[in-house]
mmCIF file of the C-alpha atoms, coordinates in Angstrom:
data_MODEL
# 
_entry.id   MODEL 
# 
loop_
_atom_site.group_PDB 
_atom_site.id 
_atom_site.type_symbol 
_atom_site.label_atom_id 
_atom_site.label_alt_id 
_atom_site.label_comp_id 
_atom_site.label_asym_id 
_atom_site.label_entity_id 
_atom_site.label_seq_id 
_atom_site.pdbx_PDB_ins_code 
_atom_site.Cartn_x 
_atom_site.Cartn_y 
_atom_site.Cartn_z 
_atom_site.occupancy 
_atom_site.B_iso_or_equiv 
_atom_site.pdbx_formal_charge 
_atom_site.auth_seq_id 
_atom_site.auth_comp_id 
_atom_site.auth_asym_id 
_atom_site.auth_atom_id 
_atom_site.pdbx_PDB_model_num 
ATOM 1   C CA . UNK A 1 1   ? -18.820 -56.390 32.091  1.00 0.00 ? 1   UNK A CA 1 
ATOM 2   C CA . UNK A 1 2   ? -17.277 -53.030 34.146  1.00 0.00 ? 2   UNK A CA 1 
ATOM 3   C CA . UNK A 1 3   ? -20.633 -52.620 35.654  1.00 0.00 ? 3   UNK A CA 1 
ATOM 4   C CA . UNK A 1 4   ? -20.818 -56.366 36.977  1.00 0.00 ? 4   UNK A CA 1 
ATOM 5   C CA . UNK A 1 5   ? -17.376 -56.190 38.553  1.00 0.00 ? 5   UNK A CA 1 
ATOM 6   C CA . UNK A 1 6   ? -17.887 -53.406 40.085  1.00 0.00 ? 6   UNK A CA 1 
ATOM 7   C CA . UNK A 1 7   ? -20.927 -54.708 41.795  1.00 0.00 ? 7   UNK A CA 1 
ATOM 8   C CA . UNK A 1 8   ? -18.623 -57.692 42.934  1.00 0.00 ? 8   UNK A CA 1 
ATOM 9   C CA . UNK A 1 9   ? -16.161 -55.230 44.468  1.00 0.00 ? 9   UNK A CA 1 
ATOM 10  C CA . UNK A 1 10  ? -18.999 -53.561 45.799  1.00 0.00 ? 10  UNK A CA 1 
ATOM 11  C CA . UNK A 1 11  ? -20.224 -56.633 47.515  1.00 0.00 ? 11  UNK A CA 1 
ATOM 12  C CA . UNK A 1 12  ? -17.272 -58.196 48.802  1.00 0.00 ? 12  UNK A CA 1 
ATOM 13  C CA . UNK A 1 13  ? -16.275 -54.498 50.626  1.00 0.00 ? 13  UNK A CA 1 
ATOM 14  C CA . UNK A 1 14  ? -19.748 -54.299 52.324  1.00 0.00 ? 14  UNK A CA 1 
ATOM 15  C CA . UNK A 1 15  ? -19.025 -58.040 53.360  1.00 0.00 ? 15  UNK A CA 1 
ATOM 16  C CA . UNK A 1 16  ? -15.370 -57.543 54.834  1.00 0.00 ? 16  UNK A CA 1 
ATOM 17  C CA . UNK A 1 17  ? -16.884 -54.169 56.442  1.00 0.00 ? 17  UNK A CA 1 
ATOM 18  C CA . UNK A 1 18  ? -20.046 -54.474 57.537  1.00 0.00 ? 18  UNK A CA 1 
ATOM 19  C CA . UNK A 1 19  ? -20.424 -57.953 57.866  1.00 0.00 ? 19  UNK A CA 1 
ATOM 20  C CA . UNK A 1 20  ? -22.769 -58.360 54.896  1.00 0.00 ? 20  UNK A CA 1 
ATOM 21  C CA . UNK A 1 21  ? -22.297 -61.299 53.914  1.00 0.00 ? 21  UNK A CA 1 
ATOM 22  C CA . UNK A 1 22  ? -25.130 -61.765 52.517  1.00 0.00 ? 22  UNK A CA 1 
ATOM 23  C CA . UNK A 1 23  ? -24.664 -59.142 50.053  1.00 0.00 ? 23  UNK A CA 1 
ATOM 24  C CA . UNK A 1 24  ? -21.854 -60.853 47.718  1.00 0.00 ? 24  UNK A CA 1 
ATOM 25  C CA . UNK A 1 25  ? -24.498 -63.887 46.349  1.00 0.00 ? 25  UNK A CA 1 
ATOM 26  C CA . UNK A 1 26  ? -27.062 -61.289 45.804  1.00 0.00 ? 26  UNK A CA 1 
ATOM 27  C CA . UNK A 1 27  ? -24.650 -59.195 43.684  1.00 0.00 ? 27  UNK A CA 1 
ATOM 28  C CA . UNK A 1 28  ? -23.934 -62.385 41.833  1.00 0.00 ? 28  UNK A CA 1 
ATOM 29  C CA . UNK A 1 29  ? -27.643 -62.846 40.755  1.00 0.00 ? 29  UNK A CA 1 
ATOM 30  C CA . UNK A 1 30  ? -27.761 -59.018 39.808  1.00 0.00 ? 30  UNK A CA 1 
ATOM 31  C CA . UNK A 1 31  ? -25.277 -59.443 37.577  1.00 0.00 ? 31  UNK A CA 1 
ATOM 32  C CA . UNK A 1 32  ? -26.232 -62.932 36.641  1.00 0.00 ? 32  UNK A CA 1 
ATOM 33  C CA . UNK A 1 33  ? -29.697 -61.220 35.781  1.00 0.00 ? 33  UNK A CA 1 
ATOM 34  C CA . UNK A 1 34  ? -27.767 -57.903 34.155  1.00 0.00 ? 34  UNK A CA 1 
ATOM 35  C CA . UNK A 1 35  ? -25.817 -61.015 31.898  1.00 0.00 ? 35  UNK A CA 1 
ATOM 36  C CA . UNK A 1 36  ? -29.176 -62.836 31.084  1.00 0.00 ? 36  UNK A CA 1 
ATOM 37  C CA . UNK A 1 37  ? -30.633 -59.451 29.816  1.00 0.00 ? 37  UNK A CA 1 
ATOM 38  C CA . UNK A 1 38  ? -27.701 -58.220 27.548  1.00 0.00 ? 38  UNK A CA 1 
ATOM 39  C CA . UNK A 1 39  ? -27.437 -62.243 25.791  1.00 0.00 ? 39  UNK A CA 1 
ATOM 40  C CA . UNK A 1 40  ? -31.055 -61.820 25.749  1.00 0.00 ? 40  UNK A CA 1 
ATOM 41  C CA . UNK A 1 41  ? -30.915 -58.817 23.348  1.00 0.00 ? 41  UNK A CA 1 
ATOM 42  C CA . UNK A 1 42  ? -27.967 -59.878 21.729  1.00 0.00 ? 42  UNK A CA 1 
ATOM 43  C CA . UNK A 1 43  ? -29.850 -62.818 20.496  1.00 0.00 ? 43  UNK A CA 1 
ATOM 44  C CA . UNK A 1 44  ? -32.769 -60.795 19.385  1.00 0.00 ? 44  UNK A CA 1 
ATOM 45  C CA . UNK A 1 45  ? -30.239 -58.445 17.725  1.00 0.00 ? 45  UNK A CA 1 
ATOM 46  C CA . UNK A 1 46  ? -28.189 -60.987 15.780  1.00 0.00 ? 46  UNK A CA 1 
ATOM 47  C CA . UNK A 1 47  ? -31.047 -63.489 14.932  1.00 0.00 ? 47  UNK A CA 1 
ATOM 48  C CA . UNK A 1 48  ? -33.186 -60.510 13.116  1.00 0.00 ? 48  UNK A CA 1 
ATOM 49  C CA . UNK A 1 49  ? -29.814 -60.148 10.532  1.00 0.00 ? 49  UNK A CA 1 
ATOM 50  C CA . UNK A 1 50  ? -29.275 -63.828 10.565  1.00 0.00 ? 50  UNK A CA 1 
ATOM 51  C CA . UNK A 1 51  ? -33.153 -64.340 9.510   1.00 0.00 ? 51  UNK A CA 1 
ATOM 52  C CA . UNK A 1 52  ? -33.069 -61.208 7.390   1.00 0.00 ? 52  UNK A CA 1 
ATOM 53  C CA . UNK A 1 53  ? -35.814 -60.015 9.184   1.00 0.00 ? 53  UNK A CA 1 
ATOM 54  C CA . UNK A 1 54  ? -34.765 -56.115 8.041   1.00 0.00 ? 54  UNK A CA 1 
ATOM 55  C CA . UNK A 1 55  ? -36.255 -57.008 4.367   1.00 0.00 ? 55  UNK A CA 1 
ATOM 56  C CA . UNK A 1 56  ? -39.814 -55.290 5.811   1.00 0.00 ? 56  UNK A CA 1 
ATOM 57  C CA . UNK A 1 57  ? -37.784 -52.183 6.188   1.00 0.00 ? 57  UNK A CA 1 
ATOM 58  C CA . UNK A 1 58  ? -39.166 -49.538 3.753   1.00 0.00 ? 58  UNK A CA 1 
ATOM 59  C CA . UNK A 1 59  ? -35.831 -49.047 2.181   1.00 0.00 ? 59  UNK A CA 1 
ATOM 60  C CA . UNK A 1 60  ? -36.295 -52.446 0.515   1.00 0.00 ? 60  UNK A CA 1 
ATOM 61  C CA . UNK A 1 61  ? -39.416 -50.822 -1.440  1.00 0.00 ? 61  UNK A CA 1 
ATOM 62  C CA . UNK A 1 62  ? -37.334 -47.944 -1.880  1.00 0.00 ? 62  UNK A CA 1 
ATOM 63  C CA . UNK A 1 63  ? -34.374 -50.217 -3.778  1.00 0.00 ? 63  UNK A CA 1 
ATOM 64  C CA . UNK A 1 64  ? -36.867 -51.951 -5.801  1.00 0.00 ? 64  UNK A CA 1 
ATOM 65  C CA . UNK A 1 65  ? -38.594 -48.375 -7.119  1.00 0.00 ? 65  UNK A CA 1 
ATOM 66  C CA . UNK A 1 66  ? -34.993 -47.597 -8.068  1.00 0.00 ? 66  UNK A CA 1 
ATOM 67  C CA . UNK A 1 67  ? -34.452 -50.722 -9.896  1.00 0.00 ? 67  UNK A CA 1 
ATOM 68  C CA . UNK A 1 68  ? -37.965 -49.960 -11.435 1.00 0.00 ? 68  UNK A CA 1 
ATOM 69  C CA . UNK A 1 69  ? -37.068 -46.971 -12.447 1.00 0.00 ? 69  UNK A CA 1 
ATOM 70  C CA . UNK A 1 70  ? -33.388 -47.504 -14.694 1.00 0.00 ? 70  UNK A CA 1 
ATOM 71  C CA . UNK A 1 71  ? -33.113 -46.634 -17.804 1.00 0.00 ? 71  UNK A CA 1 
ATOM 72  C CA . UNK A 1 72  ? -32.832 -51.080 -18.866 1.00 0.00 ? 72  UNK A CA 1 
ATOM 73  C CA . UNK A 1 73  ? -35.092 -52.984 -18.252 1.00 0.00 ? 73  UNK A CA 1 
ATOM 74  C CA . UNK A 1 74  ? -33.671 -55.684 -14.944 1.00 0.00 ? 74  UNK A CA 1 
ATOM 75  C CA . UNK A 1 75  ? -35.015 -58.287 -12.762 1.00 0.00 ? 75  UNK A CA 1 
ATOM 76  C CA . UNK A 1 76  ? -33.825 -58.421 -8.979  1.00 0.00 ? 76  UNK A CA 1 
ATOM 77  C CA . UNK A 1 77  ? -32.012 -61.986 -8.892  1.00 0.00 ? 77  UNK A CA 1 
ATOM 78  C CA . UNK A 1 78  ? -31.198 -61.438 -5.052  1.00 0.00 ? 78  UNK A CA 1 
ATOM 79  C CA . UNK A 1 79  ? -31.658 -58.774 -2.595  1.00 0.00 ? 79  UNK A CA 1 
ATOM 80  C CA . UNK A 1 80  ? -30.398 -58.814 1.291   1.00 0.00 ? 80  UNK A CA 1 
ATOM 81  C CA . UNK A 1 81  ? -30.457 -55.607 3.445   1.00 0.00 ? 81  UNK A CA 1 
ATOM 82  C CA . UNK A 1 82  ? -29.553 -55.344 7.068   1.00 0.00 ? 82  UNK A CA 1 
ATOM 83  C CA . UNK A 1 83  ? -29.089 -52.851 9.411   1.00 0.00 ? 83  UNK A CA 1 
ATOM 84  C CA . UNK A 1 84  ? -25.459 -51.815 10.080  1.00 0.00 ? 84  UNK A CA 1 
ATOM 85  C CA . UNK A 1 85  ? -26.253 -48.845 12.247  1.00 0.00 ? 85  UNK A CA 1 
ATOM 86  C CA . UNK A 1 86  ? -28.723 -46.392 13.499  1.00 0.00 ? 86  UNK A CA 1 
ATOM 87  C CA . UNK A 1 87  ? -30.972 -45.599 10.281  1.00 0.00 ? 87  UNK A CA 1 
ATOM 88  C CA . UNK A 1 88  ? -28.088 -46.647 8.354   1.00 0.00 ? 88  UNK A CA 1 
ATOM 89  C CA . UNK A 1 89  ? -28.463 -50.150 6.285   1.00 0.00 ? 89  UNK A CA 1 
ATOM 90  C CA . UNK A 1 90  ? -26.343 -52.354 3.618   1.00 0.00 ? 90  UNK A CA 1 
ATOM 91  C CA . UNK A 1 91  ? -27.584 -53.868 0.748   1.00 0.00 ? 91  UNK A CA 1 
ATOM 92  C CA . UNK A 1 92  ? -26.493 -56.295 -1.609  1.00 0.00 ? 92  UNK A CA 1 
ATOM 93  C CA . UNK A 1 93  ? -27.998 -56.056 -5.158  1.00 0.00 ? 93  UNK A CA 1 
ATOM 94  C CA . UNK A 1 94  ? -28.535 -58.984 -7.877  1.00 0.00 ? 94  UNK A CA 1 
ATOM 95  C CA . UNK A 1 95  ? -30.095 -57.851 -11.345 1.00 0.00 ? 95  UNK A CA 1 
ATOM 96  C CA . UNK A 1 96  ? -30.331 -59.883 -14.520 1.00 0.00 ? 96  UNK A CA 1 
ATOM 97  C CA . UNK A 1 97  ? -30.694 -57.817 -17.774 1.00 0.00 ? 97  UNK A CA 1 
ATOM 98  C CA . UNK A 1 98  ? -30.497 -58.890 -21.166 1.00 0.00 ? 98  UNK A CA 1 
ATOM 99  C CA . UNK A 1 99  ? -29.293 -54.828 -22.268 1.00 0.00 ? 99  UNK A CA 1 
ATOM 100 C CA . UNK A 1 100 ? -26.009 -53.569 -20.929 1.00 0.00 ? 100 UNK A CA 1 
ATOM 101 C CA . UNK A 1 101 ? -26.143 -52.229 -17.417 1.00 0.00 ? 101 UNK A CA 1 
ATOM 102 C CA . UNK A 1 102 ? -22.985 -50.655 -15.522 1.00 0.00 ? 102 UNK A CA 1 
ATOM 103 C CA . UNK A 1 103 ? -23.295 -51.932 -11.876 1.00 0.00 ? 103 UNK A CA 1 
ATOM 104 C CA . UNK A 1 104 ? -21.846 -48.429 -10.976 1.00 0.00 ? 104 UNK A CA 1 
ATOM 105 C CA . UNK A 1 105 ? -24.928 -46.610 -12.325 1.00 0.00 ? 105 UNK A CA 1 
ATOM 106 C CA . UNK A 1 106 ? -26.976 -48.652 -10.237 1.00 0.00 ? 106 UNK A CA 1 
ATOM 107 C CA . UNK A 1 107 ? -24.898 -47.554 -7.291  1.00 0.00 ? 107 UNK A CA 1 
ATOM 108 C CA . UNK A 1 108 ? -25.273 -44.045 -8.079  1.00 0.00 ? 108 UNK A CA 1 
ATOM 109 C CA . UNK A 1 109 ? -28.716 -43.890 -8.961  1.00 0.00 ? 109 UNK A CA 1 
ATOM 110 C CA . UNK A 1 110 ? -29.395 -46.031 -4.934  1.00 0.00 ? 110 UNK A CA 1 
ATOM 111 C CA . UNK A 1 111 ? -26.718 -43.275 -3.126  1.00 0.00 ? 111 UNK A CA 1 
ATOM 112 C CA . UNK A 1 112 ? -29.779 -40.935 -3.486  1.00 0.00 ? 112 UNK A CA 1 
ATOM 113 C CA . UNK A 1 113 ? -31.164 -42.791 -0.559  1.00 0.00 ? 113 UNK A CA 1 
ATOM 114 C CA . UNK A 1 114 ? -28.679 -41.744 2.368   1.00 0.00 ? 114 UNK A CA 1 
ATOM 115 C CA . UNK A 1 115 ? -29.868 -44.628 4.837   1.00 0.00 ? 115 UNK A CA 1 
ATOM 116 C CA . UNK A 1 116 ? -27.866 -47.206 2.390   1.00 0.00 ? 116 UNK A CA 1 
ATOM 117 C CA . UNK A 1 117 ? -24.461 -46.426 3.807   1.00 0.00 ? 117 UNK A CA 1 
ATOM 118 C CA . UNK A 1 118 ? -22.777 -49.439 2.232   1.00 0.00 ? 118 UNK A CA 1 
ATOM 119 C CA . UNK A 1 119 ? -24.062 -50.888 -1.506  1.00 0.00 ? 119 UNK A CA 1 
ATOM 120 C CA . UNK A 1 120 ? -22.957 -53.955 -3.479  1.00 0.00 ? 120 UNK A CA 1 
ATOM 121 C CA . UNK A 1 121 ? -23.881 -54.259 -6.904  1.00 0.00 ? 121 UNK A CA 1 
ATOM 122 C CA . UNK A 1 122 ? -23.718 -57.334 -9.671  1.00 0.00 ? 122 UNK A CA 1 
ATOM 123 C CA . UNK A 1 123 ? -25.157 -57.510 -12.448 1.00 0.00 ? 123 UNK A CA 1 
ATOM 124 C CA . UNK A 1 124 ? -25.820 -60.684 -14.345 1.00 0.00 ? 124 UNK A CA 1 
ATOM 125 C CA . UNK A 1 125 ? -26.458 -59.987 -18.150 1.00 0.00 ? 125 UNK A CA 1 
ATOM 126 C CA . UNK A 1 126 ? -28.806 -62.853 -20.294 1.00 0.00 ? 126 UNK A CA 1 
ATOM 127 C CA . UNK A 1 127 ? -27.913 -63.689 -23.645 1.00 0.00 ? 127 UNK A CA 1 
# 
């Protein structure tokens, strides 16, 4: 936004100056172009969350080889990860069990992977 205003102010000085006139328009497209480009990855960045497009990440086959490996038996009812920052993801965790399983001990045992910087855990037990 700062860097298409100041093309604008740019323009119109060159205009009132040096008679460039021509100048202010073409600034416009520059920055309707600069605009275009930023929505343009914007979308690409929002739609790959929205479509949970991060679930070919390998941290998702890391989670499951956790889930694998706990001490109970448990099925993955529902799984979402995203990216919430550079390397760093979030993941939200649904297991079914029919033994008792403390959704805290699945935490722990997934804080061994540092990218997960935020971790939601239920647990759903079957009679």
């Amino acid at each position: 936004d700062a860097a298409t205003s100041v093309l604008a102010i740019a323009a119109l000085l060159a205009g009132k100056f040096w008679g460039a006139s021509w100048l202010d328009p073409a600034m416009g497209l520059v920055g309707a172009l600069l605009v275009a480009l930023w929505a343009r990855g914007l979308l690409r960045d929002t739609g790959r969350v929205l479509l949970d497009a991060e679930m070919d990440a390998p941290v998702v086959a890391e989670i499951r080889e956790v889930v694998a490996q706990l001490p109970v038996p448990a099925s993955i009812t529902d799984l979402h990860v995203w990216r919430v920052g550079r390397d760093q993801y979030a993941c939200i965790l649904g297991l079914a069990t029919q033994a008792t399983l403390n959704a805290d001990g699945v935490r722990q045992a997934l804080a061994v992977h540092e990218e997960l910087a935020h971790i939601t855990v239920e647990v759903n037990r079957l009679p």
